[in-house]
N, CA, C and O atoms as a Tinker XYZ file with bonds, in Angstrom:
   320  protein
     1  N      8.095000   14.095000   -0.169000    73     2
     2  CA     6.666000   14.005000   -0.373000    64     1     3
     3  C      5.976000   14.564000    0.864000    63     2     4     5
     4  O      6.562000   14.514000    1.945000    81     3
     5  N      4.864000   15.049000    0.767000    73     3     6
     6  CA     3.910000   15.814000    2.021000    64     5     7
     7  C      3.127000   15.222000    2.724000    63     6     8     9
     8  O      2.313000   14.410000    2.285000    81     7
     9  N      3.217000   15.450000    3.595000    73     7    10
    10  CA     1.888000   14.331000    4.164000    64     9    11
    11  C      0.666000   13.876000    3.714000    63    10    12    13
    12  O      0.166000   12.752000    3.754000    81    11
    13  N      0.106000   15.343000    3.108000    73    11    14
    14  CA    -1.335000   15.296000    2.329000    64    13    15
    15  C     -0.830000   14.511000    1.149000    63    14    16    17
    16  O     -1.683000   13.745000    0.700000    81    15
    17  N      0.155000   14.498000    0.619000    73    15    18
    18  CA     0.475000   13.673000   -1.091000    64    17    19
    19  C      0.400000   11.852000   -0.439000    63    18    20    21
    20  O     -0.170000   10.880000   -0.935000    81    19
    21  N      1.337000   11.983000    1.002000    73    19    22
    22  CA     1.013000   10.469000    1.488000    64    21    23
    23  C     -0.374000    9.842000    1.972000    63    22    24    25
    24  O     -0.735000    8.666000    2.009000    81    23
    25  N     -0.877000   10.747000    2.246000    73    23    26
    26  CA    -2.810000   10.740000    2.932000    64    25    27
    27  C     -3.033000   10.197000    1.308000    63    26    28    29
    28  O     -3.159000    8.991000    1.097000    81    27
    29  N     -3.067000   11.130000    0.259000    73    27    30
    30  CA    -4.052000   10.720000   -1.147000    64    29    31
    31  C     -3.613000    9.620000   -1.381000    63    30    32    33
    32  O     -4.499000    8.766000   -1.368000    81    31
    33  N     -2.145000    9.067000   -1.696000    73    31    34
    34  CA    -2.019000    7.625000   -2.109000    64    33    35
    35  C     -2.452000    6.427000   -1.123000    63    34    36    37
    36  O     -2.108000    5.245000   -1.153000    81    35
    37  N     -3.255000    7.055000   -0.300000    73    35    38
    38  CA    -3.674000    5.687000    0.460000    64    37    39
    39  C     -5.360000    5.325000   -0.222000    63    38    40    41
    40  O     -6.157000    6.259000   -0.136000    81    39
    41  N     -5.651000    4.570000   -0.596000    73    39    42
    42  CA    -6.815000    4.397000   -1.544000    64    41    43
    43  C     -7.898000    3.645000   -0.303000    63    42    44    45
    44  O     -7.415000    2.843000    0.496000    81    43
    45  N     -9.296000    3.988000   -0.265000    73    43    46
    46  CA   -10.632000    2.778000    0.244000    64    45    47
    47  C    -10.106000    1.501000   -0.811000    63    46    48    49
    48  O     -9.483000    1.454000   -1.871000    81    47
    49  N    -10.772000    0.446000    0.178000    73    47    50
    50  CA   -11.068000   -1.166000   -1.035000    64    49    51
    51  C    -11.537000   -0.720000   -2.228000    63    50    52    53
    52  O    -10.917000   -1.202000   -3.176000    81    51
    53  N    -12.703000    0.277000   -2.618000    73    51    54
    54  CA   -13.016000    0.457000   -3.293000    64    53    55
    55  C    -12.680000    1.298000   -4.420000    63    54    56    57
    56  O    -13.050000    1.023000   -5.562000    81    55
    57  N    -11.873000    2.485000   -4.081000    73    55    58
    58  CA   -11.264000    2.691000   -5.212000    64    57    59
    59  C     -9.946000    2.218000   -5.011000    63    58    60    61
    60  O     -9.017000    2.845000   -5.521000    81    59
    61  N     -9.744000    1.253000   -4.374000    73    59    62
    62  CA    -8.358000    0.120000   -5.105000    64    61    63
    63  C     -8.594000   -0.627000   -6.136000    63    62    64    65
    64  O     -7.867000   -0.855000   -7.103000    81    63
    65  N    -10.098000   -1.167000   -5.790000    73    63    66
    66  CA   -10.502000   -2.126000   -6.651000    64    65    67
    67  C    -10.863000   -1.818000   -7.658000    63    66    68    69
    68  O    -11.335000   -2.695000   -8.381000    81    67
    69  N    -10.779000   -0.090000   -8.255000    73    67    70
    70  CA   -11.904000    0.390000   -9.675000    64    69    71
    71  C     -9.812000    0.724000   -9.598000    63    70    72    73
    72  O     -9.357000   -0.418000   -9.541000    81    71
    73  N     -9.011000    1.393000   -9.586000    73    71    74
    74  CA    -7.791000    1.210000   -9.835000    64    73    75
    75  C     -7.268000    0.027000  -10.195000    63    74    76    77
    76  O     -6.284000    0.246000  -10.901000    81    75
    77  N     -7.462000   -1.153000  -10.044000    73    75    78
    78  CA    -6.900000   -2.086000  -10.462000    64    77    79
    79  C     -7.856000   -3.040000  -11.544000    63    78    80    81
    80  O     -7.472000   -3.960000  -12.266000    81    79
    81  N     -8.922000   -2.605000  -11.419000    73    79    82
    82  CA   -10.263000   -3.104000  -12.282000    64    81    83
    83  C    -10.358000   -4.373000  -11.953000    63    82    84    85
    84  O    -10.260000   -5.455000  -12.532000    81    83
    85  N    -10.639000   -3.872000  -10.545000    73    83    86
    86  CA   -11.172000   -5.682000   -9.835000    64    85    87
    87  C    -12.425000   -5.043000   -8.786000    63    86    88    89
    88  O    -12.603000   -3.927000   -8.299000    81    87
    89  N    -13.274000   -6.502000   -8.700000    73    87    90
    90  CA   -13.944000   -5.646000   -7.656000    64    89    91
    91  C    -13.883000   -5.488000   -6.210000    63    90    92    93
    92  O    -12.937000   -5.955000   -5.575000    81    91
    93  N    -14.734000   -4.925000   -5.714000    73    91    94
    94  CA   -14.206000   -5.149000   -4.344000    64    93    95
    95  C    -14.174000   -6.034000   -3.153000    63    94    96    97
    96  O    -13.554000   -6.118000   -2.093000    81    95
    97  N    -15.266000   -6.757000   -3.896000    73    95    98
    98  CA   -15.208000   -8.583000   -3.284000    64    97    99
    99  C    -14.014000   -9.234000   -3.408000    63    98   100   101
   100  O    -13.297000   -9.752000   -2.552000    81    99
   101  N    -13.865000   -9.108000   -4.937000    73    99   102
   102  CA   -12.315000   -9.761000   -4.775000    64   101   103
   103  C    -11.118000   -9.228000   -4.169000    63   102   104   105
   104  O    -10.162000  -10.002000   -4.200000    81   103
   105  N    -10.908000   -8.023000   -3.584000    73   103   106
   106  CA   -10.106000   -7.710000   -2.834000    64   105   107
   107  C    -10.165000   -8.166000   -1.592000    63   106   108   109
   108  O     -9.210000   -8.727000   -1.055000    81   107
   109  N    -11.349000   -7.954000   -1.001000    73   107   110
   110  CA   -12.009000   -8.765000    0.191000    64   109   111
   111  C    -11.558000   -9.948000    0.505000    63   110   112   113
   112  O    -11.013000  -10.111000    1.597000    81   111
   113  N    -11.693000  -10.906000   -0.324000    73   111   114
   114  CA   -11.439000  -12.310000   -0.651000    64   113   115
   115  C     -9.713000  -12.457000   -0.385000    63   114   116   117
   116  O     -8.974000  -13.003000    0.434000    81   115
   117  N     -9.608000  -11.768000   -1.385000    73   115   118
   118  CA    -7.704000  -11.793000   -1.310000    64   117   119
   119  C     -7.002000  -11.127000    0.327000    63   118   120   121
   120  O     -6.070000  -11.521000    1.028000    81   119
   121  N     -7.639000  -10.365000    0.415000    73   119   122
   122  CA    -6.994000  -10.407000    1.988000    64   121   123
   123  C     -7.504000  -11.090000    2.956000    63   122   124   125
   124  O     -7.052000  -10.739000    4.046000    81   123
   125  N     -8.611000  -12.307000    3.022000    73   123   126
   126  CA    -8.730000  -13.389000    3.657000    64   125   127
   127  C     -7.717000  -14.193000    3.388000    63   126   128   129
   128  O     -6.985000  -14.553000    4.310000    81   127
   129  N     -7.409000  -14.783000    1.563000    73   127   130
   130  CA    -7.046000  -15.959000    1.605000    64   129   131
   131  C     -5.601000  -15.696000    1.319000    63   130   132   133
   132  O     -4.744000  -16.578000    1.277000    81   131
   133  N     -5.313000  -13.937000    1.051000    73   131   134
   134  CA    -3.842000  -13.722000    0.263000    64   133   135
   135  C     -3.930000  -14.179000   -0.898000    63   134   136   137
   136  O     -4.911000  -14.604000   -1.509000    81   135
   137  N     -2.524000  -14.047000   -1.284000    73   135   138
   138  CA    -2.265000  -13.676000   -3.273000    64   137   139
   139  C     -2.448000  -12.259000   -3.813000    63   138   140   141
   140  O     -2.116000  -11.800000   -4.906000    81   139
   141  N     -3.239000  -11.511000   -2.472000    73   139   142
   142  CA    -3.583000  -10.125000   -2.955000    64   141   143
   143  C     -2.297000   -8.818000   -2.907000    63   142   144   145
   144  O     -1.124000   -9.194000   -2.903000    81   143
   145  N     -2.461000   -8.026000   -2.888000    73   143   146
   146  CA    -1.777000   -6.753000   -2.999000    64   145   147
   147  C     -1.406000   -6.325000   -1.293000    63   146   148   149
   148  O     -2.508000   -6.226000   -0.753000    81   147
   149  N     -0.717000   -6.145000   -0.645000    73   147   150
   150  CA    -0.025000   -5.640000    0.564000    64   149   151
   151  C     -1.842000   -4.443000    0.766000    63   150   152   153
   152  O     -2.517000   -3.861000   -0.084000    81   151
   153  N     -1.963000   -4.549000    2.031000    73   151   154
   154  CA    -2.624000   -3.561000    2.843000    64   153   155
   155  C     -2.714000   -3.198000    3.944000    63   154   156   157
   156  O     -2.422000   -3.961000    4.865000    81   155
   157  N     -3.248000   -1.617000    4.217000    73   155   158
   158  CA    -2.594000   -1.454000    5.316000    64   157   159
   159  C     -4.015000   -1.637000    6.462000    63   158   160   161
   160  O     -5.118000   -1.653000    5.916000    81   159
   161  N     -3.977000   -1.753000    7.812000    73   159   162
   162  CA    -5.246000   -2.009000    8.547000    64   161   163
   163  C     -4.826000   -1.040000    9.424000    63   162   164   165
   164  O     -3.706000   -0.923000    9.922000    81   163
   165  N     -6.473000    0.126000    9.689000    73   163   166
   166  CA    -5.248000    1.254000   10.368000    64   165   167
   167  C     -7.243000    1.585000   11.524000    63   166   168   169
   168  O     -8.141000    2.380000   11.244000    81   167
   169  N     -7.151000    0.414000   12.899000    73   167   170
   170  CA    -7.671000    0.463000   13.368000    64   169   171
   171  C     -9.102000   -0.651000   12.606000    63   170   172   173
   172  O     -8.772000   -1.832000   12.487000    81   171
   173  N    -10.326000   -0.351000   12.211000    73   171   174
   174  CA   -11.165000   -0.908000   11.384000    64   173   175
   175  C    -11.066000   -0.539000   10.000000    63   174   176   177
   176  O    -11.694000   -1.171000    9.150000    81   175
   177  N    -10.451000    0.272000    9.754000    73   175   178
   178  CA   -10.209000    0.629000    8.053000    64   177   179
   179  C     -8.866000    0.236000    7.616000    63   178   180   181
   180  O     -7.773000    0.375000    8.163000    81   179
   181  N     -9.190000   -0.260000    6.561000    73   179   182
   182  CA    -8.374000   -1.054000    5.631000    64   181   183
   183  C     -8.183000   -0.018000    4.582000    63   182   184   185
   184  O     -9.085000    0.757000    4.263000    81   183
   185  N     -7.041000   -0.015000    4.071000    73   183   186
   186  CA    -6.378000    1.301000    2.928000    64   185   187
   187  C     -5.121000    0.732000    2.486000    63   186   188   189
   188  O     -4.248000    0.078000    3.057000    81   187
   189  N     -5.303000    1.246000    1.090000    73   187   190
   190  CA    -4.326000    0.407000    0.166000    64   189   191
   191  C     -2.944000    1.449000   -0.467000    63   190   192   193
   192  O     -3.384000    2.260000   -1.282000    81   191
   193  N     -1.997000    1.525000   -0.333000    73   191   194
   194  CA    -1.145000    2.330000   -0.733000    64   193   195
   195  C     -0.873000    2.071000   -2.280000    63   194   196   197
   196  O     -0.470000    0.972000   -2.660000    81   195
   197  N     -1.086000    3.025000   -3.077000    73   195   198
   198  CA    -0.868000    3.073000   -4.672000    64   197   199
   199  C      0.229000    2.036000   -4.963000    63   198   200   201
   200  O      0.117000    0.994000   -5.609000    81   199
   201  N      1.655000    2.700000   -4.158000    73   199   202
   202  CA     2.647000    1.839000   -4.775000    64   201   203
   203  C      2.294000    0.342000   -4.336000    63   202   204   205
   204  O      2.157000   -0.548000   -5.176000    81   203
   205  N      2.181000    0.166000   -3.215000    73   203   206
   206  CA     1.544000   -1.801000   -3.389000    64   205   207
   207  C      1.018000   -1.825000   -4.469000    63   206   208   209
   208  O      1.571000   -2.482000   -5.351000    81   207
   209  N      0.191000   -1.354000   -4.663000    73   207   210
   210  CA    -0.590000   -1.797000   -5.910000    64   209   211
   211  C     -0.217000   -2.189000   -6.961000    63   210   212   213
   212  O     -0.341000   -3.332000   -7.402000    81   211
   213  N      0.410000   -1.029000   -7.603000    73   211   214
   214  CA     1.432000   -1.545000   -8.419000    64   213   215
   215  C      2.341000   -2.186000   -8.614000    63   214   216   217
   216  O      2.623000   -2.673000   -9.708000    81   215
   217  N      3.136000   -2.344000   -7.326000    73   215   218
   218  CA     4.237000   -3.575000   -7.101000    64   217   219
   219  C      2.837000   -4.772000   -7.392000    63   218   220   221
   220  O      3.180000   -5.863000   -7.847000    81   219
   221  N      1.656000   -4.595000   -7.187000    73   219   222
   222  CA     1.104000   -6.167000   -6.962000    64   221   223
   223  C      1.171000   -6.240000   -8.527000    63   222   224   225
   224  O      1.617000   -7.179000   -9.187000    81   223
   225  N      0.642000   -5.067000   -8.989000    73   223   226
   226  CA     0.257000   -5.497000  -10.867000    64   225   227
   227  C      1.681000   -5.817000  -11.283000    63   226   228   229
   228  O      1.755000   -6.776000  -12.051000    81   227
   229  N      2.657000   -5.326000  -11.004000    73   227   230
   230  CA     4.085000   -5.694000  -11.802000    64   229   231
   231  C      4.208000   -6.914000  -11.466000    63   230   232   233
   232  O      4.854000   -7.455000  -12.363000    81   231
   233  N      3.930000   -7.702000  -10.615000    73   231   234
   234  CA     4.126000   -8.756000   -9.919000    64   233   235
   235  C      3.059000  -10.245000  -10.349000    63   234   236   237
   236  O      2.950000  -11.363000   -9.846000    81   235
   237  N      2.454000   -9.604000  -11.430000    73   235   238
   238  CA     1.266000  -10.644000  -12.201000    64   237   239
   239  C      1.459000  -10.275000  -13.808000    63   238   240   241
   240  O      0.739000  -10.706000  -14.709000    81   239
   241  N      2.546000   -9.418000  -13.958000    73   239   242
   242  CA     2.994000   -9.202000  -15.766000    64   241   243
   243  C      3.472000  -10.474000  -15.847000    63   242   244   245
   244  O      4.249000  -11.065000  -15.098000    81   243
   245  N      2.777000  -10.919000  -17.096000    73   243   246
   246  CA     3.679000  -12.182000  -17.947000    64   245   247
   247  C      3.728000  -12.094000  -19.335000    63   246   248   249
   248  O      2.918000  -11.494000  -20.041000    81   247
   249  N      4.593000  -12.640000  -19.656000    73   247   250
   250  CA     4.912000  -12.661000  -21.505000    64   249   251
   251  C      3.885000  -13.698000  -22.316000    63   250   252   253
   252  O      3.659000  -13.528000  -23.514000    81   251
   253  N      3.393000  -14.591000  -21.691000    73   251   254
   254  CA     2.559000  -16.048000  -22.377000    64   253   255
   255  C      1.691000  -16.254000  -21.485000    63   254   256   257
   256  O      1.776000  -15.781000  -20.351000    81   255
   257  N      0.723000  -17.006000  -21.903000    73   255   258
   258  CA    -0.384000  -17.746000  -20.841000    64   257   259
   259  C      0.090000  -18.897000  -19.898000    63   258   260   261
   260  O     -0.445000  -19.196000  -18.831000    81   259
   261  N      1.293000  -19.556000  -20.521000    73   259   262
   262  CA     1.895000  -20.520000  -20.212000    64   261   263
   263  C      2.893000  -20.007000  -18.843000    63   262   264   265
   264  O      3.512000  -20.684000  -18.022000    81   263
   265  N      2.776000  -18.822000  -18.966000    73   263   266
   266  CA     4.310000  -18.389000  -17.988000    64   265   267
   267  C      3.828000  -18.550000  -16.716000    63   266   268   269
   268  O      2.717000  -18.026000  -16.638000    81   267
   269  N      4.219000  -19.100000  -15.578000    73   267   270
   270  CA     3.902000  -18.952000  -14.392000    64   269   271
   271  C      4.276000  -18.038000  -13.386000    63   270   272   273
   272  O      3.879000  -17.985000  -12.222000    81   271
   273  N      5.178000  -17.245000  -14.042000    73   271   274
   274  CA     5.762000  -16.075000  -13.046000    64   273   275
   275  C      6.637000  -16.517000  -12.208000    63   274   276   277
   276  O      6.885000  -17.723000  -12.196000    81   275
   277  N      7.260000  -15.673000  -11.371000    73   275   278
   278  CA     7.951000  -16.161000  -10.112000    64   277   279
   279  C      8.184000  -16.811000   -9.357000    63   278   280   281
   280  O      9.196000  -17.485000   -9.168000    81   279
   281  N      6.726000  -16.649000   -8.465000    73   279   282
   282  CA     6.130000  -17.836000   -7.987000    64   281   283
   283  C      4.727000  -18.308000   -7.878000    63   282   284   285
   284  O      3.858000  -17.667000   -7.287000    81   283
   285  N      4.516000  -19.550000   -8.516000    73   283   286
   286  CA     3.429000  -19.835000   -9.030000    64   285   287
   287  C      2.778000  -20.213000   -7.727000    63   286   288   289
   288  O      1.617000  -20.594000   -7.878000    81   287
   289  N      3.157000  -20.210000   -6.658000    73   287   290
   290  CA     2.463000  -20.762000   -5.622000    64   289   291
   291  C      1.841000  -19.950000   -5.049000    63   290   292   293
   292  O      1.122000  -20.402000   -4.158000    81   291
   293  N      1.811000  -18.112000   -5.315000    73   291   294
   294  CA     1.127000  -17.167000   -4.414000    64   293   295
   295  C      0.309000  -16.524000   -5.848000    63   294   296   297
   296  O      0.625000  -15.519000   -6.485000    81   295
   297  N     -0.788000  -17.432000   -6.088000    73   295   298
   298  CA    -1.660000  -16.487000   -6.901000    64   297   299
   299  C     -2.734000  -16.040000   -6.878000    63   298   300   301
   300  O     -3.335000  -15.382000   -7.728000    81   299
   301  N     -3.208000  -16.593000   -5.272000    73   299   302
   302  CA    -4.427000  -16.269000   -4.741000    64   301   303
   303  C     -5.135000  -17.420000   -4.879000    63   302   304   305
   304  O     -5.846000  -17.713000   -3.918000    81   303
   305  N     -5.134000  -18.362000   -6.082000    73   303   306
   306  CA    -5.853000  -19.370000   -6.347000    64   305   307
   307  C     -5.957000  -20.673000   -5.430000    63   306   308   309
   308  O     -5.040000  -21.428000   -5.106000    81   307
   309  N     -7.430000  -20.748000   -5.067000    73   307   310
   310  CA    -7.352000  -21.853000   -4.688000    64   309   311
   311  C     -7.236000  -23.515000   -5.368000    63   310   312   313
   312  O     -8.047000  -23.694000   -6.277000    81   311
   313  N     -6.470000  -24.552000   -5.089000    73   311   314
   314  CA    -7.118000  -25.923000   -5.561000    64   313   315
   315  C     -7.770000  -26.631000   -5.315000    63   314   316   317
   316  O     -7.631000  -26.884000   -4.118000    81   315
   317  N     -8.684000  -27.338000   -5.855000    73   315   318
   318  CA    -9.669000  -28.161000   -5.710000    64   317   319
   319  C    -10.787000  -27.821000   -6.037000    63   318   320
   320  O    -11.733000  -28.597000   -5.903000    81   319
């Protein structure tokens, strides 16, 4: 792969967040509290590599509503 092909898969919050059809608050949020998608911090800018991304979406596929996945303890969600 080329450098410029590795430069494009690095995405802004913002088009991570229209890529994953979330917004960009909630990405925000998720890299305060985690549960979110791997990112990278490169000085004051924050940039999201495609494949995280997708490892994050493969990583929230479930078969039922009931299914808890892997591990139910990293879903971003808070209790209470």
């Amino acid at each position: 792969m080329s450098n410029q092909t590795e430069v494009s898969q690095r995405l802004t919050t913002g088009a991570a967040a229209s890529y994953l059809g979330l917004s960009a608050a909630t990405l925000e949020k998720f890299r305060c509290s985690g549960g979110g998608p791997k990112f990278l911090k490169l000085g004051r800018a924050v940039r999201y590599d495609r494949a995280d991304l997708d490892d994050w979406l493969a990583s929230r596929r479930r078969c039922s509503t009931s299914d808890p996945g892997a591990n139910p303890a990293n879903t971003g969600a808070r209790n209470g």
